[in-house]
C-alpha positions in Angstrom: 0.0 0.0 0.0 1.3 3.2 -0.7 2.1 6.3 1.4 -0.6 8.3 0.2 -3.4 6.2 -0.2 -2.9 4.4 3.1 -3.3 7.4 5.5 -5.9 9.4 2.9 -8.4 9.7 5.6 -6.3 10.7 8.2 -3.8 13.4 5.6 -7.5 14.5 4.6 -6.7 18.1 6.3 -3.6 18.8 3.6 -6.1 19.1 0.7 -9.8 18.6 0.9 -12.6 20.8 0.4 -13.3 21.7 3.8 -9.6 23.0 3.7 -10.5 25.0 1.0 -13.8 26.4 2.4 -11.6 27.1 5.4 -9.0 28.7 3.3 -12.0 30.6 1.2 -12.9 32.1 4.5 -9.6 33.5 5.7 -9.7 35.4 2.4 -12.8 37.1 2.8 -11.5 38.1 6.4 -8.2 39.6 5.5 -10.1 41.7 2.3 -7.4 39.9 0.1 -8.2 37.9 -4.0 -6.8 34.9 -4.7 -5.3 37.0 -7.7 -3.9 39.6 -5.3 -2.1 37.3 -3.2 -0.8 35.3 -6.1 0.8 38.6 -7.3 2.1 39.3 -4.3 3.7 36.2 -3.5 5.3 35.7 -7.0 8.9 34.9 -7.7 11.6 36.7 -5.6 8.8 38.4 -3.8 8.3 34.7 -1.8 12.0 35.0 -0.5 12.1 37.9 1.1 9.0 37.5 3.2 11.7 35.7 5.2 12.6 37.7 8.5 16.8 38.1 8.2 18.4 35.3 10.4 20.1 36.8 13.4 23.4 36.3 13.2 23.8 34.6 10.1 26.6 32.7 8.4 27.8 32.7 4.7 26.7 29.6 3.0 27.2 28.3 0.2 24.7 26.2 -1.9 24.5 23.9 -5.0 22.4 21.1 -6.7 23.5 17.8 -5.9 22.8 13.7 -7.4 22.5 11.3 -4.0 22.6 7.9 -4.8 19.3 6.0 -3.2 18.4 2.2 -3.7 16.1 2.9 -6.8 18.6 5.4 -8.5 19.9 8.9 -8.2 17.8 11.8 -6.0 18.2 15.3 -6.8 18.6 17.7 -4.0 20.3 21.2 -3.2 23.0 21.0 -0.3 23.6 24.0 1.5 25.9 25.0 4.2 27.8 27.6 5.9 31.0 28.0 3.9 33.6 27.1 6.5 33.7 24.6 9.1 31.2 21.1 9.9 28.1 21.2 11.0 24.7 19.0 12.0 23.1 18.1 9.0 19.3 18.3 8.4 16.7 16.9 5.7 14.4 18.7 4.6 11.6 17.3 3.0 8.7 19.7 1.0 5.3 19.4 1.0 3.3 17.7 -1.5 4.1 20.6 -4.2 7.5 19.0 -4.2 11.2 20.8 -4.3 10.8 24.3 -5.4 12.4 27.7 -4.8 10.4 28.5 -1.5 12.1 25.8 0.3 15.4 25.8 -1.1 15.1 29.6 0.6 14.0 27.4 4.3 16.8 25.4 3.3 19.4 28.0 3.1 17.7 30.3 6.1 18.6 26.8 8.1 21.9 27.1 7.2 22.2 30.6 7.6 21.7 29.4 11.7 24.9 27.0 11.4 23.5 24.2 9.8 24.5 21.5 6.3 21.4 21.2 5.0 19.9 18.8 2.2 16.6 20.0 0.6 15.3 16.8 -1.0 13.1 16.3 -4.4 11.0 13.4 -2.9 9.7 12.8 -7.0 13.0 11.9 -8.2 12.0 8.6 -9.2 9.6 10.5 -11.6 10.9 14.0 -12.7 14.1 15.5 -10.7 13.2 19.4 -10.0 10.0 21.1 -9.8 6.9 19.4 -10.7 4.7 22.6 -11.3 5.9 25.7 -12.3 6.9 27.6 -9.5 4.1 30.4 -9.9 1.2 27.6 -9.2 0.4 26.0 -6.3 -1.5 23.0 -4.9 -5.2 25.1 -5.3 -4.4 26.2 -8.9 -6.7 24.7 -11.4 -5.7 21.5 -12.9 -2.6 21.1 -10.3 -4.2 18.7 -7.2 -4.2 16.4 -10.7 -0.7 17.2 -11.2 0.1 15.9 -8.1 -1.3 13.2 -6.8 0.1 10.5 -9.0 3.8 11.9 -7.8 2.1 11.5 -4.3 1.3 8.1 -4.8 4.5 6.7 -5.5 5.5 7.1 -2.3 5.2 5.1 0.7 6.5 4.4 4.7 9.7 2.1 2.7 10.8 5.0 0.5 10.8 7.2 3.1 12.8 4.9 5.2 15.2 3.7 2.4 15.7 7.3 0.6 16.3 8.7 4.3 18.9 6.5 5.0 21.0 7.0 1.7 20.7 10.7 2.1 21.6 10.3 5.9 24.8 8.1 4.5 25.6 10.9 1.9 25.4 13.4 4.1 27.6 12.0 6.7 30.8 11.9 3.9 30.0 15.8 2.8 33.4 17.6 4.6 30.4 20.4 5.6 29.1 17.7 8.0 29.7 16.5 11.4 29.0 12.6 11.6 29.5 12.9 15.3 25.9 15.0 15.4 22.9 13.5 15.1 20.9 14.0 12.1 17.5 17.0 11.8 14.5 16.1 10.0 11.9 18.4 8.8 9.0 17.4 7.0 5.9 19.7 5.9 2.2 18.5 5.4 2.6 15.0 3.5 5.9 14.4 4.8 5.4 15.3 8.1 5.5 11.8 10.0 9.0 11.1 7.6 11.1 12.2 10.7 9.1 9.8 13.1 9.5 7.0 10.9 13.2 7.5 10.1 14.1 8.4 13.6 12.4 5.1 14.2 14.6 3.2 11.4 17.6 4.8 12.1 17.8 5.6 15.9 21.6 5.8 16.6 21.4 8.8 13.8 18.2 10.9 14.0 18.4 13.1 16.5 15.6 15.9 16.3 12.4 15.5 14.3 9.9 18.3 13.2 6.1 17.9 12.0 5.1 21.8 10.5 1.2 20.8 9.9 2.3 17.0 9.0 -1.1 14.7 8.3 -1.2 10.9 9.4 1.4 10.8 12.6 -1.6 8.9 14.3 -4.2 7.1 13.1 -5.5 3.2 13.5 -3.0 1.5 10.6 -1.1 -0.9 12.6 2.0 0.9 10.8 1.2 4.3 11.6 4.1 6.5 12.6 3.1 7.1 16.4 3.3 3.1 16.8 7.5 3.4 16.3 7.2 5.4 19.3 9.5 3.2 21.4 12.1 2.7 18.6 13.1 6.4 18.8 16.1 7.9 20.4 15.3 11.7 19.4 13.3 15.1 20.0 10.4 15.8 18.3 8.4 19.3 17.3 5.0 18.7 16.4 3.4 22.2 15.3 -0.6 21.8 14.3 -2.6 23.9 12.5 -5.7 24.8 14.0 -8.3 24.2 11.6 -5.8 20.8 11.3 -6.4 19.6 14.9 -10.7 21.2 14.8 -11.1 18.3 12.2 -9.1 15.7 13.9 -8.4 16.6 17.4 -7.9 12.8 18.3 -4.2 12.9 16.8 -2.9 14.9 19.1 -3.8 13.1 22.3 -2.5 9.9 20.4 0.7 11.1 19.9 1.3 12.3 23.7 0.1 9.4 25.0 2.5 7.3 22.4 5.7 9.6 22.9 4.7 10.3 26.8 4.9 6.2 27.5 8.2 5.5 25.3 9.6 8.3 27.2 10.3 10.0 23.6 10.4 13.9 24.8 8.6 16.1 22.2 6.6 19.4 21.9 3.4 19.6 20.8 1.3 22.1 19.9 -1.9 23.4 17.9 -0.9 26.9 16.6 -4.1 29.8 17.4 -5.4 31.4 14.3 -3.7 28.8 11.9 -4.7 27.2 8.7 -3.1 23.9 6.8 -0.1 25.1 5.2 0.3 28.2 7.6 4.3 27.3 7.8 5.3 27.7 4.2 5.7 31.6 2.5 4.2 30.6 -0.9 1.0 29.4 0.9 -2.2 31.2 0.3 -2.4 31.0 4.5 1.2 31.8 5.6 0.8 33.1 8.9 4.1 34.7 9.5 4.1 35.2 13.2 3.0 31.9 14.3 5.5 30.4 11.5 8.6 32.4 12.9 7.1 30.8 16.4 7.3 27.6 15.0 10.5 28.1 13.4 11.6 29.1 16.4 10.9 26.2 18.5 12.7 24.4 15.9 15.9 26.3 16.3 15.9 25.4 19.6 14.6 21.6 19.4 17.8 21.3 17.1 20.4 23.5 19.6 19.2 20.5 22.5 19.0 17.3 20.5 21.6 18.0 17.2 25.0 19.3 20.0 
């Protein structure tokens, strides 16, 4: 079974049409168009929504191939430009590897740390799978994308994980001795809990922004690998997220709380699916700085 179609009902919140009532409403609220907002959040526009990073590094970044069991990923590695550091994954939403988050991925680094944006479609297409001024709501995209979504599944996360956790640890910008960041947004959310689980003498910090299926009734479902884990976890929910399932939540505590697995969770006020991500219709900047935030910090305690 794959990824996608085994946790649909649970991942229901990342792109179904109460989501996009709920989305239609924060519009008429905030006064905006859909056509306003897409203008103002084309192109370079996107990147510099970013707060500056306090006391940032250089970095320097570039496209790399990473050898994986079923052929060669594409991914952009990027790192401050002297020294080695903890590396971190970073795994997009469903829209796939795209500008927005090779921009997360270099703000990371900008903080001290090697970071590996990854394309998760590589078996299909390497780089963007939509053009980068269209996004999951546009008409004809949720088409687009689902067939990439569907090739994935709880193996390829695990096995593609692991080969970019064993490149990663023979890149001179790296520190082996650390323990290994993984972020994952919406879809790949619950990728950290299952390779922290897969790979415990490596993952060290995992991090959920609005992640869909980290608890549900599948006897493989990610809060079940509880006890297998040896890291930190940050689990930021988005409201309307956690008003539609507010079950998952209390699963995951009570999963993490009696493997002794320490982890932060949270349902962020006044937030929407997606809320984390700049090129969202519902970026909600002050509550994503929070949550970016808390990841800084997650990482400073688990990745020393």
């Amino acid at each position: 079974a794959v990824y996608y179609a085994e946790t649909t009902a649970a991942e229901r919140t990342m792109c179904d049409d109460l989501t996009e009532k709920d989305i239609d409403a924060y519009f008429r609220r905030s006064g905006l168009s859909r056509r306003t907002f897409g203008q103002l959040g084309a192109g370079a526009a996107l990147r510099a929504m970013l707060p500056p990073v306090a006391n940032a590094v250089d970095v320097v970044g570039e496209d790399v191939m990473v050898p994986t069991p079923d052929g060669t990923a594409d991914a952009y590695f990027v790192h401050p430009t002297t020294g080695a550091h903890a590396a971190v994954l970073l795994w997009p939403s469903i829209v796939g590897i795209r500008e927005t988050f090779r921009a997360l991925g270099r703000r990371l680094a900008e903080s001290g740390y090697a970071v590996l944006v990854v394309n998760p479609y590589y078996r299909t297409q390497s780089g963007p799978v939509i053009p980068e001024d269209k996004g999951f709501r546009d008409p004809g995209i949720r088409d687009v994308l689902m067939p990439f979504a569907r090739t994935l599944s709880p193996d390829t996360c695990v096995t593609d994980g692991e080969a970019y956790v064993s490149w990663l640890d023979q890149q001179d910008a790296v520190d082996a001795s650390r323990k290994v960041g993984s972020i994952g947004y919406c879809m790949t959310g619950s990728y950290g809990l299952r390779l922290a689980a897969a790979i415990p003498g490596r993952v060290g910090a995992g991090v959920s922004f609005h992640g869909g299926g980290l608890a549900t009734s599948a006897e493989d479902s990610p809060h079940t690998l509880a006890s297998q884990m040896q890291a930190g976890f940050l689990i930021a929910i988005a409201a309307n997220d956690d008003e539609r399932n507010p079950v998952e939540k209390e699963m995951l505590r009570k999963a993490f709380d009696d493997a002794g697995v320490e982890a932060e969770i949270e349902v962020y006020e006044d937030t929407l699916h997606g809320w984390c991500v700049p090129d969202s219709d519902v970026y909600h900047e002050a509550q994503a700085e929070r949550a970016w935030s808390r990841m800084l910090a997650l990482f400073e305690s688990e990745l020393a």
